[in-house]
C-alpha positions in Angstrom: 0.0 0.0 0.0 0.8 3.5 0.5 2.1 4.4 3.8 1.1 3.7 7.2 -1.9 5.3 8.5 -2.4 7.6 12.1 -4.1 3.9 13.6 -0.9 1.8 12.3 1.5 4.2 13.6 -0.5 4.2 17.0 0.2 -0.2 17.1 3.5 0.2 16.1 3.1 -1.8 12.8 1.2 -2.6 9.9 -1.4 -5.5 10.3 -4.4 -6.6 8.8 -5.7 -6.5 12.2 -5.1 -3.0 13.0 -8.1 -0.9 14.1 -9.0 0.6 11.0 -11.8 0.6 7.6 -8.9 -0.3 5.7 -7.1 -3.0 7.2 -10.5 -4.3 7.9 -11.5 -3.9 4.4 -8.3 -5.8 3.9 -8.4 -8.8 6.1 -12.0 -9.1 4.7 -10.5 -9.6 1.1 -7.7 -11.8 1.9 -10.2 -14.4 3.6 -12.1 -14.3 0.7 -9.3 -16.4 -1.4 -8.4 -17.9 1.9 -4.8 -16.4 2.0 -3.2 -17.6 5.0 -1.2 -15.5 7.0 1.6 -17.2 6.5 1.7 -16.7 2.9 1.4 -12.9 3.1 4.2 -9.7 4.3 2.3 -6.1 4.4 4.6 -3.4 3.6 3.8 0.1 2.7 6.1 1.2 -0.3 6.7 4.1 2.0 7.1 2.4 5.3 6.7 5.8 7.5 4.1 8.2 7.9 3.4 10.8 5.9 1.2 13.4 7.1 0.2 15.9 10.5 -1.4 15.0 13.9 -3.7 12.7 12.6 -4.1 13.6 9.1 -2.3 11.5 6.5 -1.7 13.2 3.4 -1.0 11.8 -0.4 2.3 10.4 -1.1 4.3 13.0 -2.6 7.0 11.4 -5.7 10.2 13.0 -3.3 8.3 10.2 -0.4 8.4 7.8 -3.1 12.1 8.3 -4.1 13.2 8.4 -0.3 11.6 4.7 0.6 13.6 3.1 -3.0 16.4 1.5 -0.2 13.9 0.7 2.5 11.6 -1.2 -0.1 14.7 -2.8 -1.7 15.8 -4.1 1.0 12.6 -5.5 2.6 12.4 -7.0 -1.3 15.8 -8.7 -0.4 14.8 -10.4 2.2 12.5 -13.0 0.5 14.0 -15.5 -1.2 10.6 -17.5 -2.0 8.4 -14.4 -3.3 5.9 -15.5 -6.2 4.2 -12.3 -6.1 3.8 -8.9 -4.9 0.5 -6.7 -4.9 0.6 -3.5 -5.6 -2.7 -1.7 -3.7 -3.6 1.6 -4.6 -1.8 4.4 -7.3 1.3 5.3 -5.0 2.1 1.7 -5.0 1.4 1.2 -8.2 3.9 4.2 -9.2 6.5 1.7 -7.9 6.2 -1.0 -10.1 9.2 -0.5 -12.1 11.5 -0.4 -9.3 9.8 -3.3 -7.5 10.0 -5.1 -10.9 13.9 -4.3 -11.1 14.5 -6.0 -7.5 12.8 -9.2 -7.7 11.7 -11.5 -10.7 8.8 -12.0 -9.0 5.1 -11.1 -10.8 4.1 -7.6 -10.3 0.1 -7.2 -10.3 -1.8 -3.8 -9.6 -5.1 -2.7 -8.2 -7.0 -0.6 -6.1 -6.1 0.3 -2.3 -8.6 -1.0 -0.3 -10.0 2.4 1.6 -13.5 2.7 2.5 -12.8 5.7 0.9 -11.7 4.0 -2.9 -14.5 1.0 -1.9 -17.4 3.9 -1.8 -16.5 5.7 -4.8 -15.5 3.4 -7.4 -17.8 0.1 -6.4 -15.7 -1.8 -9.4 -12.5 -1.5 -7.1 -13.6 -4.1 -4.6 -14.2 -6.5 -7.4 -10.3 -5.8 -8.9 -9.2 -6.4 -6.0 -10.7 -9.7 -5.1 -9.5 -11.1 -8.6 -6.5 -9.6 -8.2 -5.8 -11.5 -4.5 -7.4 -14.9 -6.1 -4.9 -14.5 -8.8 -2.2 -13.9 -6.1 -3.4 -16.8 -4.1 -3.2 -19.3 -7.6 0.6 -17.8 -8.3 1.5 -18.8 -4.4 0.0 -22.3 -4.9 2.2 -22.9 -8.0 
């Protein structure tokens, strides 16, 4: 995804568990495949917060080019990685780099916000197909 939220940064990480519409939204959509746990890493292409108080704001492209190392190297550290979902247009604005560090399939789709998920009612649909096709890559 993106970056991390003012309700991630409060837990101290990024979970599909965290208290949130997203992460709900998210855990929701990953159960749907049935993607276990075990199979998945969450990391937000910019892995600190951007933003005021509680306020996040839109990743700007100098945010983008500062987490290139930081998302390299969390890249690195999978030696197994089948795939990597790109939620959301900041992430998606990475896919060339995260295409350069690991062979791995690059897919794209929506972020899953209440906010996106209320506006564009195709987006939760994407995203689904895009996690089942995830889900068949891993099982390969």
């Amino acid at each position: 995804m993106e970056a991390p939220g003012p309700k991630a940064v409060d837990t101290g990480f990024v979970s599909r568990n965290n208290p949130d519409p997203t992460a709900r939204n998210l855990c929701c959509l990953l159960s749907e495949p049935a993607i276990p746990r075990s199979w998945t890493a969450l990391w937000n292409v910019i892995p600190w917060y951007v933003g005021e108080g509680g306020r996040i704001r839109r990743a700007k492209q100098s945010d983008l080019i500062a987490a290139r190392s930081p998302l390299a190297e969390a890249l690195s550290i999978f030696e197994s990685l089948r795939c990597v979902v790109l939620l959301g247009k900041a992430a998606g604005r990475c896919e060339s780099m995260i295409s350069a560090a690991t062979p791995s399939r690059v897919l794209k789709t929506w972020h899953p916000s209440a906010r996106v998920f209320n506006v564009w009612k195709e987006a939760i649909c994407d995203v689904k197909r895009t996690l089942q096709e995830a889900r068949e890559m891993a099982e390969r």
